[in-house]
N, C-alpha and C positions, 0 to 999 in steps of 0.2 A: 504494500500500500504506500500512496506516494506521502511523505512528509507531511506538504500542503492539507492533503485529506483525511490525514492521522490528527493532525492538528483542530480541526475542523471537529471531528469528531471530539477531542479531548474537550473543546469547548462547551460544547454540545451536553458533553456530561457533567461537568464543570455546574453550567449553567442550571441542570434538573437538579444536580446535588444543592446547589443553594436555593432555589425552590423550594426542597422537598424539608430542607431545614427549618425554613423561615414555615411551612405548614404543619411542620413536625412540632416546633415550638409554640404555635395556636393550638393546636388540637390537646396539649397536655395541658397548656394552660388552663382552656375550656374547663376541660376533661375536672383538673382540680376544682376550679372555680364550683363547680355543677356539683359539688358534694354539698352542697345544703340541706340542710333536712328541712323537709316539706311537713306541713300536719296534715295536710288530705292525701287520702293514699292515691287518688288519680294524677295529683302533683306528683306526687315522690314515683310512681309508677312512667310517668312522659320524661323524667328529671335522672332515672335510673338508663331510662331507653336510649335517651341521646347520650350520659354518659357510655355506654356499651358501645354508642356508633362511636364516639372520639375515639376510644381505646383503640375500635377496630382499625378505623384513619391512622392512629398513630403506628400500631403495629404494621401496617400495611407501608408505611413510608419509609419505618424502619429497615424492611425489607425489600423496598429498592431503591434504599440508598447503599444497603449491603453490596446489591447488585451493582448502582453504579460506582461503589468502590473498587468490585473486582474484574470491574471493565478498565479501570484505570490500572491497575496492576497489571493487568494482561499487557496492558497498552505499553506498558515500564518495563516488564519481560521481554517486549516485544512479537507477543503471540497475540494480539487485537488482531480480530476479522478471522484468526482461526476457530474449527468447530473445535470445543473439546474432545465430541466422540471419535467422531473419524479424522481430524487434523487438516481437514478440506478448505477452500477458504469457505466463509460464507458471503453469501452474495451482496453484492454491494448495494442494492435495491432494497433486500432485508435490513442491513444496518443502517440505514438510512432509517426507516422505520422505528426498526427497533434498535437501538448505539447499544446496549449492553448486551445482547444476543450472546448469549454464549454456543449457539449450534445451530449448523446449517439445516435449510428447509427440509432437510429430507429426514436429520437425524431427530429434528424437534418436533415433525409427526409421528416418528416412531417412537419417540417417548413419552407423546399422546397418549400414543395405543397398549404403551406398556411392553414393546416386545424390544429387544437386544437384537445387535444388528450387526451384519459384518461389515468392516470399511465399504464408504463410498467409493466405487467405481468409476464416479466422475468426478472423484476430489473433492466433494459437500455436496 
């Protein structure tokens, strides 16, 4: 992959990472804030339910800021835009899409479906 579009990409992730922080740090906030105790159980019951969605929000960002950590590690290896399964590249249409992709289109339906695969035969 050329420099220019390694770079591009680094940004790319760069940029969702401090996103995902700046929503990461509203949603715990919330999250706290919403610990109030209610006297009507239909309060404390709508008060309980969106606490449960922030949590979910935060873990969920948690989790791919994970991701776009170890896209940037990849990137620092120098193995960005390879599949981890088959070592194919992935396609540059996908990581446009998706910059953290760890696997090419062929290996990441097949870990849809659940089944083990032998190397790609066209590289990803």
């Amino acid at each position: 992959m050329p420099a220019d579009q390694r770079e591009e990409f680094k940004r790319i992730l760069e940029t969702r990472m401090s996103e995902l922080d700046h929503a990461l740090a509203v949603a715990e906030r919330e999250a706290r804030e919403g610990e109030d105790k209610h006297a009507d159980l239909a309060d404390q019951a709508a008060s309980e339910y969106e606490r449960q969605s922030l949590v979910h929000k935060a873990a969920t960002a948690r989790q791919m800021l994970k991701n776009l950590t170890q896209a940037l590690e990849r990137m620092q290896q120098g193995t960005f835009g390879e599949c981890i399964e088959c070592g194919g590249d992935i396609e540059l249409k996908r990581l446009k899409a998706i910059p953290w992709a760890r696997y090419c289109v062929r290996c990441q339906e097949e870990r849809e479906r659940g089944l083990k695969l032998a190397p790609c035969s066209t590289g990803g």
